[in-house]
C-alpha positions as CSV (number, residue, x, y, z in Angstrom):
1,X,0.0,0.0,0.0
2,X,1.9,3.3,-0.5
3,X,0.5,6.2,0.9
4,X,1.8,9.9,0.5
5,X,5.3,9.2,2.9
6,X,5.3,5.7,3.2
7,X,4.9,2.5,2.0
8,X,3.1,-0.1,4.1
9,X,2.8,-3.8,3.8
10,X,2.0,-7.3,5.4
11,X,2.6,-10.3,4.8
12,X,-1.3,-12.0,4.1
13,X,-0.7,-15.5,5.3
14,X,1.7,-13.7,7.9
15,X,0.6,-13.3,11.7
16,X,-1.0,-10.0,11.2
17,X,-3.0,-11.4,8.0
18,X,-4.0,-14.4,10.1
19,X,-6.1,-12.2,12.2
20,X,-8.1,-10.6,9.9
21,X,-11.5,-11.0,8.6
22,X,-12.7,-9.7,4.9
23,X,-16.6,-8.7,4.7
24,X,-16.9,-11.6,2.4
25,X,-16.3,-14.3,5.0
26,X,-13.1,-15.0,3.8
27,X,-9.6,-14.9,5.9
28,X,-7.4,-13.0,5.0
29,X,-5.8,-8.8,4.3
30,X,-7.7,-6.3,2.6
31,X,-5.7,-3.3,1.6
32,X,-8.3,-1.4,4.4
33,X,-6.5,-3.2,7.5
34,X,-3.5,-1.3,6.4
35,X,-4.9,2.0,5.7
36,X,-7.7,1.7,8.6
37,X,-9.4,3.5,5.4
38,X,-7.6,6.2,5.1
39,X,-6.8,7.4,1.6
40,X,-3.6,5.6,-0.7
41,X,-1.6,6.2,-3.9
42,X,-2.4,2.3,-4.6
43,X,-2.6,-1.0,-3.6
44,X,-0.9,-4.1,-5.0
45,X,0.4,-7.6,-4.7
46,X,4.7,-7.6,-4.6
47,X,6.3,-11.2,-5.0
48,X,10.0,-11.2,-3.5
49,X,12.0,-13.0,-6.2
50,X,15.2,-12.6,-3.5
51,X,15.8,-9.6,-1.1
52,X,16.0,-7.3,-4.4
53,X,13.9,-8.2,-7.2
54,X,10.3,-7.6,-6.5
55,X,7.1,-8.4,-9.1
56,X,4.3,-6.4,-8.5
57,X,0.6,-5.9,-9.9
58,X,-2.0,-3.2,-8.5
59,X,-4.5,-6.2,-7.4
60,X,-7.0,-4.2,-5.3
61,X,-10.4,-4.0,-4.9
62,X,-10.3,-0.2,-3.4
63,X,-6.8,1.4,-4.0
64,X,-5.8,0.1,-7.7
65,X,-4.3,1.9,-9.7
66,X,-6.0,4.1,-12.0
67,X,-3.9,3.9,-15.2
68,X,-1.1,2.4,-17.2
69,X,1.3,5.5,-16.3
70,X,0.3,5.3,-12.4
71,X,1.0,1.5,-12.5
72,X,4.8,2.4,-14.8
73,X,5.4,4.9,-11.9
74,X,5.2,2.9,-9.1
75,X,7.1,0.4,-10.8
76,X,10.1,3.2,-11.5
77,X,9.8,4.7,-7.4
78,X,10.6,0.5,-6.8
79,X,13.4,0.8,-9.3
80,X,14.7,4.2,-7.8
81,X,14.5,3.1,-3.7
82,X,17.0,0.1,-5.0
83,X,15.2,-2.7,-6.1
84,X,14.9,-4.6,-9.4
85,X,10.9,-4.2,-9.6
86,X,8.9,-5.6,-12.5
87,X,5.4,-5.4,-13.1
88,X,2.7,-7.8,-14.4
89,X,1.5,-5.2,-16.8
90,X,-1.0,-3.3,-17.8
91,X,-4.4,-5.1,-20.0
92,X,-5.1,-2.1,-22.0
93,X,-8.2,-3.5,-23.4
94,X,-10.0,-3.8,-19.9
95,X,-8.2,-0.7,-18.6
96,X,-6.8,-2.6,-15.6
97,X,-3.9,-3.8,-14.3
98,X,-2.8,-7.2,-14.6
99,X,-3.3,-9.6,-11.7
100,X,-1.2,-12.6,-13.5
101,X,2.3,-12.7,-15.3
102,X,1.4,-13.2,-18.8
103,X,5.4,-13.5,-19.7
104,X,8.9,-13.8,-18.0
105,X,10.0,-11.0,-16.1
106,X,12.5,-9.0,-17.4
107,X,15.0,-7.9,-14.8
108,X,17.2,-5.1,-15.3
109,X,20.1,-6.4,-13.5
């Protein structure tokens, strides 16, 4: 989830994830438990290839993102804090973000 100074996140199987119940009946995080429902940039999904190559997508139900360019950007404020950070793309033909790797990664490093 990154908001205007920070960027928060949980792990969802994690302890904190554990705990938490979706309006659905189903276990699990909602991007809300981390913003109590405050207002976010976005809200995504980040796979940890190792401690510096992260995939992302903008998989949320409230806080996606609202464009290709929005999605690029946080993919390039990854890239500039240090990490190698890919993301699953952008299905221009639904306007949305992808929420599955449709080809290899390709890492810059």
């Amino acid at each position: 989830m990154i908001e205007k100074t920070e960027v928060i996140f949980a792990q969802e199987h994690g302890p904190f994830g554990k705990t938490r119940k979706r309006k659905q009946g189903l276990g699990g995080l909602a991007h809300t438990n981390l913003t109590a429902g405050r207002e976010a940039h976005c809200g995504g999904e980040a796979w940890f290839a190792d401690h510096l190559k992260i995939v992302i997508n903008g998989g949320s139900s409230r806080y996606r993102p609202r464009s290709k360019d929005e999605l690029a950007a946080i993919t390039v404020a990854f890239q500039t804090a240090g990490f190698d950070c890919v993301s699953m793309g952008w299905d221009d033909e639904a306007h949305r973000e992808n929420r599955i790797m449709r080809e290899p990664p390709k890492w810059t490093s």
